[in-house]
C-alpha positions in Angstrom: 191.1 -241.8 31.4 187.9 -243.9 32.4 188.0 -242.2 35.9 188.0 -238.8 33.9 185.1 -240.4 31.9 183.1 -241.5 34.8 183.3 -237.8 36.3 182.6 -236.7 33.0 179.0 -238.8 33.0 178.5 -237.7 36.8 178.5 -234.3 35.7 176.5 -234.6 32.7 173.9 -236.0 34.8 174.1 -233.7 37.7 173.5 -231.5 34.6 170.4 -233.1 33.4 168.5 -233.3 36.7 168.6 -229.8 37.1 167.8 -229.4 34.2 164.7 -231.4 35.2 164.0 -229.8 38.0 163.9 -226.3 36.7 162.0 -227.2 33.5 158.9 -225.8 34.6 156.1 -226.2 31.8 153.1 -223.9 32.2 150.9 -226.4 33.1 152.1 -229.9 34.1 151.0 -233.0 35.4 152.9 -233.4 38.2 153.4 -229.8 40.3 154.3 -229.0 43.7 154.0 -233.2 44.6 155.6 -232.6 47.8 152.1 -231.4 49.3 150.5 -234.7 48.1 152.4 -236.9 50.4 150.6 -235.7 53.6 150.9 -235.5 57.2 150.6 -237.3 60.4 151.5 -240.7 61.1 148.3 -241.6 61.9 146.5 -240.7 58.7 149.8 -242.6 56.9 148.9 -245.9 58.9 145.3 -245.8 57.4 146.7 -245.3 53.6 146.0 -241.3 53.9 141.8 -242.2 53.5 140.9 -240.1 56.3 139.3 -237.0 53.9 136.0 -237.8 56.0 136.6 -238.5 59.8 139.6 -236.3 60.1 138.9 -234.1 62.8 141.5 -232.6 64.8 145.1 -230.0 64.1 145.7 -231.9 60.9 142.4 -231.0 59.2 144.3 -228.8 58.2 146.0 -230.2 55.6 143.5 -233.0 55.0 140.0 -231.4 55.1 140.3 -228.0 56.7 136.5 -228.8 57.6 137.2 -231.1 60.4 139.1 -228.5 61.9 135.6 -227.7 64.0 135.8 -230.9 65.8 138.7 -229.3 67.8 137.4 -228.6 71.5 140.8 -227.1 73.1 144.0 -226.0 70.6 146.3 -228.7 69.6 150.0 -228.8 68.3 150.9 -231.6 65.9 154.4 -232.3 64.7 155.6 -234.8 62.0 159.2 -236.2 61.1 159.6 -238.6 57.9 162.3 -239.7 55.7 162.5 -240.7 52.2 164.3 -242.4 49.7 166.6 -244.5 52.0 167.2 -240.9 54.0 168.3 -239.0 51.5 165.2 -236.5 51.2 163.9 -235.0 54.6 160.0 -234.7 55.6 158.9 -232.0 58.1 155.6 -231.1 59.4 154.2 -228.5 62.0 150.9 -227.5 62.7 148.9 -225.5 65.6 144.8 -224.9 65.3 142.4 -222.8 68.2 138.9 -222.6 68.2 138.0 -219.4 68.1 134.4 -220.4 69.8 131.9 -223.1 69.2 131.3 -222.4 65.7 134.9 -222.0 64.3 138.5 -222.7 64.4 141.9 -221.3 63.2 145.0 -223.3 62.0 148.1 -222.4 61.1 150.9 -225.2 59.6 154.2 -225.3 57.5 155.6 -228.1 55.6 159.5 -228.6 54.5 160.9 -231.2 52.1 164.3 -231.0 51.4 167.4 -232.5 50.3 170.4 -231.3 51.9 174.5 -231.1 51.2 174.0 -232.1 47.6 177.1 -232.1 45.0 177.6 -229.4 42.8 179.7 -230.6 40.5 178.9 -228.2 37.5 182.7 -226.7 38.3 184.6 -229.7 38.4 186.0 -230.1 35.0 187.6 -226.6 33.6 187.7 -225.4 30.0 190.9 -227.4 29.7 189.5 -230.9 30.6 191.4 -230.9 34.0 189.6 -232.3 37.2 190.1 -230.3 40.3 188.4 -231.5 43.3 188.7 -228.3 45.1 185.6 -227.0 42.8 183.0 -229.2 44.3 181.0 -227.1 46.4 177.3 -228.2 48.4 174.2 -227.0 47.7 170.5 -227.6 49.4 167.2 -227.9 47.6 163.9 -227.3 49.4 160.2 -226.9 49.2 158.1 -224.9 52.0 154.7 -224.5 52.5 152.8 -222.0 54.6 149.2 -223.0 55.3 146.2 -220.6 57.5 143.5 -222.6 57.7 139.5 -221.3 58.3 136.3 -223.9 59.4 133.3 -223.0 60.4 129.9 -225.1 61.0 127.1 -224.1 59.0 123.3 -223.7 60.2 122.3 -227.5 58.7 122.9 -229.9 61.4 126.1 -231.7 60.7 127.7 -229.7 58.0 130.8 -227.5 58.1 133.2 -225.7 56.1 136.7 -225.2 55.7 139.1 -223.6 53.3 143.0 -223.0 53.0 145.3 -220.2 52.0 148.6 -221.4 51.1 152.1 -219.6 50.0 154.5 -221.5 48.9 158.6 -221.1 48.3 161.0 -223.4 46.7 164.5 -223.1 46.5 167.2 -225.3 44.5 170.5 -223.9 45.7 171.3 -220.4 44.5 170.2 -221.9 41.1 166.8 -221.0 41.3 164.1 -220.3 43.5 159.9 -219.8 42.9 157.1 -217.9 45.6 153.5 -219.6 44.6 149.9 -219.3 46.2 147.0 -221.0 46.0 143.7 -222.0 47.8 142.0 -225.3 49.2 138.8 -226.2 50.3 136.8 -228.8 52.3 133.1 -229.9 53.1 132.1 -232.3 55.9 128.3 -234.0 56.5 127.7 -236.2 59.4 124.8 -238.0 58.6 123.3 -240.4 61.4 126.7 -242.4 61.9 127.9 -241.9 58.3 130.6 -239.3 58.0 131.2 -237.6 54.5 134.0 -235.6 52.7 135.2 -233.6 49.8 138.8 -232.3 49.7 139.1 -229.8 46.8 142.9 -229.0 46.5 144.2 -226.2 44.0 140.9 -225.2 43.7 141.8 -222.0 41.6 145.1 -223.8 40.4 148.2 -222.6 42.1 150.5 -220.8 40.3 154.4 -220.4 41.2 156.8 -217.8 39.5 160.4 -219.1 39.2 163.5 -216.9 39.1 166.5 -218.1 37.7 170.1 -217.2 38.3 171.4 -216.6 34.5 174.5 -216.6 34.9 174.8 -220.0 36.8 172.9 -221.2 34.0 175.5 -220.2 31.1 177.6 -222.0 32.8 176.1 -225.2 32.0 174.0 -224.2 29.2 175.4 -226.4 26.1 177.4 -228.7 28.4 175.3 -231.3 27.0 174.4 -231.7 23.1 170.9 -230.7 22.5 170.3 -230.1 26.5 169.9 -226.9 28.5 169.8 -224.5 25.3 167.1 -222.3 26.1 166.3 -220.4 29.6 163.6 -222.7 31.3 160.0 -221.1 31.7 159.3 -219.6 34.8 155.7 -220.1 35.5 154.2 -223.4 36.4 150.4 -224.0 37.2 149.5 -226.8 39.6 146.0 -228.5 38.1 143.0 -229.1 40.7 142.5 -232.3 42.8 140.2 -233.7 44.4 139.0 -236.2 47.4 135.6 -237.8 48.4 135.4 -240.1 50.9 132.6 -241.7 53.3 133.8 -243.2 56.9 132.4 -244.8 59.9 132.8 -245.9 63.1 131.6 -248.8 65.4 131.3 -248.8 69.3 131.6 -252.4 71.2 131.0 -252.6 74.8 132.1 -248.6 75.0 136.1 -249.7 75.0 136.5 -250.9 71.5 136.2 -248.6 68.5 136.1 -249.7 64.9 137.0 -246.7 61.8 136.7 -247.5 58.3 136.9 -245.3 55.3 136.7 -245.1 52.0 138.4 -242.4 49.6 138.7 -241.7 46.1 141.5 -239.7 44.8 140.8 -237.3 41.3 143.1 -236.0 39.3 141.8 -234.1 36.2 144.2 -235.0 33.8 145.3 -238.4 32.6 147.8 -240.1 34.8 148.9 -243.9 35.3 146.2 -244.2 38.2 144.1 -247.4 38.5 141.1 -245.7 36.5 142.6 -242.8 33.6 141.0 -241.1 30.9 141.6 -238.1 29.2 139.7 -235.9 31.4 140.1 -237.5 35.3 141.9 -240.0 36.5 141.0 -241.7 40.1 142.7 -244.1 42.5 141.1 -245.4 45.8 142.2 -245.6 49.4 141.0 -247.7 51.8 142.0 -247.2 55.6 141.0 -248.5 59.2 141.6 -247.5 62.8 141.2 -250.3 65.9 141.1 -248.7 69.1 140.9 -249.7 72.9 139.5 -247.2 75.8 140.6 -244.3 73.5 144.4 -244.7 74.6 145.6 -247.5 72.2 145.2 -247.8 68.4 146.3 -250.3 65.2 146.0 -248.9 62.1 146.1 -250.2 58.2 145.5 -249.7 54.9 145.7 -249.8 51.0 146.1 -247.1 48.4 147.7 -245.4 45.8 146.4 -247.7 42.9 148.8 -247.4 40.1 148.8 -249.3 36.4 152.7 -250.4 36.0 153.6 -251.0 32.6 156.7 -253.9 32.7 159.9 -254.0 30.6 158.2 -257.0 28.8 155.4 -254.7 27.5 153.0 -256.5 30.7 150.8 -254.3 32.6 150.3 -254.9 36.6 148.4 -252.8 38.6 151.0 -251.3 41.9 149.9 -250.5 45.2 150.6 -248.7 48.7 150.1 -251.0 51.7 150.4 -249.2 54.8 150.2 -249.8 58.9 150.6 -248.2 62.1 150.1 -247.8 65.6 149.4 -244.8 68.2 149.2 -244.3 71.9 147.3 -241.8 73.3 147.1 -240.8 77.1 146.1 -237.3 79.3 146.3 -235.3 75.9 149.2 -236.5 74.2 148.9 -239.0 71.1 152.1 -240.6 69.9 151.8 -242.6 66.4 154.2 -244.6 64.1 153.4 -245.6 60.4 155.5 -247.9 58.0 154.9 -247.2 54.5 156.9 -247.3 51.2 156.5 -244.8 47.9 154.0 -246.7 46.2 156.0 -250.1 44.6 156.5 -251.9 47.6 160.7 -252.2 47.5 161.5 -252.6 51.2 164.4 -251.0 50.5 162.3 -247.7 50.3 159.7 -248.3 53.2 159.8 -244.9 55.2 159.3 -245.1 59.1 157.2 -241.7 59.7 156.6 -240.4 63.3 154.4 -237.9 64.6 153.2 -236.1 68.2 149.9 -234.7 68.8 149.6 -232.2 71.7 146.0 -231.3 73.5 147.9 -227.8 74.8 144.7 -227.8 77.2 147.1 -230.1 79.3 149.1 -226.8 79.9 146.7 -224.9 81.4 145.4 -228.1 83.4 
C-alpha cells in the first residue's frame, strides 16, 4: 500500500508540472526563458556583460549590431548542460558579411529535456499499477534566428535587428509556433564602446495547441487541478540591455576588457532593483588576453533579492569564469557557471568553438 501511495504522489505530480508547463497566461512574467540564458562560452565567463564589445558570429544573439565587426564569415557552436545534466543546451550559429557595410547571420538554439516519464497511464480506473504503461516523452524549445547589421553614415554607429520563429514542443501533449523581433545599437566613441540590446521589442507572441484528448485524461486527476483547457496564447514582455565597455593595450601583447551592463525587465521581478514598472540587475564582466591567442575571463551578475525561510532577505548572485584559446582562426573557450544561487551541485561546465571559415579558403 505505501508503494502504491508513493506512485500515486509521483503521478500527481508528473500531473501538476504539466500542468505548469502548459498553463500559458496571456501575458506572463517569465516567457520563452530559454533565450535568456545566452550563448557562447566566452560571453558566459564574463557573466554574459558583453551587450557593448560583442563583435563577432554571436552578435547575433547578443547585439545583432556587432555583427559588422565581422571581416571574413564565422561558424560558432555551443554545448551546455543543466540541472546536474538533466536539461540539454544547444547552440549554432553562422554570419557573412555581405560587404563592408553589412553582415548576415543566421543561428538556432535547442533546449531540451529528453526520455522523460510519462506516467499519466500507470494507475488504471481500477487502482491497479501496471508498469507496462509507462511510456517516454521529450520536451523541447527551438529558436530560429536571421540576423541583419549594418553601419550607419555617423562614424562609429551601426545597427542591427533580429527575426526570430520559435517552436516548442512538450511531447505529443502540446506544442506552440511564436515570432518576434530584436534589436541592437552600437557607438564607438574614442575608446568607449556602447550598447543597447532591445529584446521582444514588439513582444513575442506564441500560439499553443493542445492535444484534448490527452488532456481528459488527466483533467480532474487532481482535486481542484487541471479543470479547465489551458490558454493557448502567451505574450513574452520587452527587455532590455545597456552596457558601456572598454579595452586597454599594454606593450601591444596584453589586452585588458571591461564592461558594464544593465539588465531591464519591465515588469516587477525579484531583481536587485524592482518596481512596479522596471526592474534591473547588473553585470559586470572582464576579458585578460595575451598576443590575441590566450584569454582568462570573469565575472558577476544576475543580481537577485532572496527572501529566506526565516522571513530574511539576502541579495543572490551569479559568479562566473572562463578561459579561451585562440590560434590561426579557431577560438576554443570553457566557462564554469551555476543558475544563479551558487549550489556547486548545479555549476554547469559550458563549451563552445568559434570558426574563422576564411581558414578554408586559406
Amino acid at each position: 500500500m505505501a508503494k502504491k501511495n508513493t506512485l500515486k504522489k509521483s503521478l500527481f505530480f508528473g500531473i501538476l508540472m504539466l500542468s505548469t508547463i502548459l498553463s500559458a497566461q496571456t501575458v506572463v512574467k517569465y516567457s520563452n526563458e530559454f533565450l535568456n540564458i545566452g550563448v557562447d562560452a566566452s560571453s558566459f565567463g564574463m557573466a554574459n556583460a558583453v551587450v557593448a564589445s560583442t563583435h563577432d558570429v554571436n552578435a547575433s544573439y547578443w547585439n545583432p549590431a556587432g555583427l559588422v565587426g565581422l571581416e571574413s564569415s564565422e561558424l560558432s557552436l555551443m554545448h551546455a548542460s543543466y540541472f546536474a545534466n538533466i536539461a540539454n543546451y544547444d547552440y549554432v550559429g553562422f554570419a557573412l558579411p555581405v560587404d563592408n557595410e553589412s553582415t548576415v547571420a543566421l543561428s538556432m538554439i535547442r533546449f531540451g529535456v529528453d526520455d522523460i516519464l510519462n506516467t499519466t497511464q500507470l494507475i488504471d480506473s481500477q487502482g491497479q499499477i501496471n508498469y507496462d504503461r509507462i511510456s517516454l516523452f521529450s520536451t523541447a524549445d527551438y529558436a530560429f534566428t536571421v540576423s541583419y547589421a549594418k553601419r550607419l553614415p555617423l562614424d562609429g554607429l551601426n545597427i542591427g535587428v533580429n527575426a526570430k520563429v520559435i517552436r516548442r514542443i512538450i511531447g505529443d501533449f502540446a506544442s506552440s509556433w511564436g515570432f518576434g523581433l530584436d534589436a541592437g545599437i552600437q557607438f564607438k566613441r574614442k575608446k568607449w564602446n556602447f550598447g543597447v540590446m532591445a529584446r521582444d521589442i514588439t513582444t513575442s507572441y506564441n500560439t499553443w495547441s493542445i492535444d484534448e484528448e490527452k488532456f481528459s485524461q488527466i483533467q480532474g486527476a487532481v482535486a481542484g487541478q487541471n479543470q479547465e483547457l489551458p490558454q493557448t496564447s502567451e505574450i513574452t514582455l520587452p527587455k532590455l540591455q545597456v552596457g558601456m565597455a572598454r579595452k586597454f593595450t599594454y606593450r601591444n601583447d596584453y589586452t585588458f576588457l571591461t564592461e558594464i551592463d544593465l539588465n531591464m525587465r519591465f515588469t516587477q521581478t525579484n531583481d536587485l532593483i524592482s518596481t512596479s514598472s522596471v526592474s534591473v540587475t547588473p553585470s559586470v564582466g572582464f576579458e585578460f588576453g595575451y598576443i590575441d591567442m590566450i584569454y582568462v575571463r570573469g565575472g558577476v551578475g544576475n543580481f537577485q533579492t532572496i527572501e529566506q525561510l526565516d522571513g530574511a532577505q539576502r541579495t543572490g548572485f551569479q559568479p562566473n569564469i572562463g578561459v579561451g584559446f585562440a590560434y590561426q582562426g579557431i577560438q576554443i573557450d570553457y566557462a564554469l557557471t551555476d543558475i544563479g544561487d551558487q549550489s556547486a551541485a548545479l555549476y554547469s561546465n559550458i563549451f563552445s568553438i568559434k570558426l574563422d571559415l576564411s581558414i578554408f579558403r586559406n
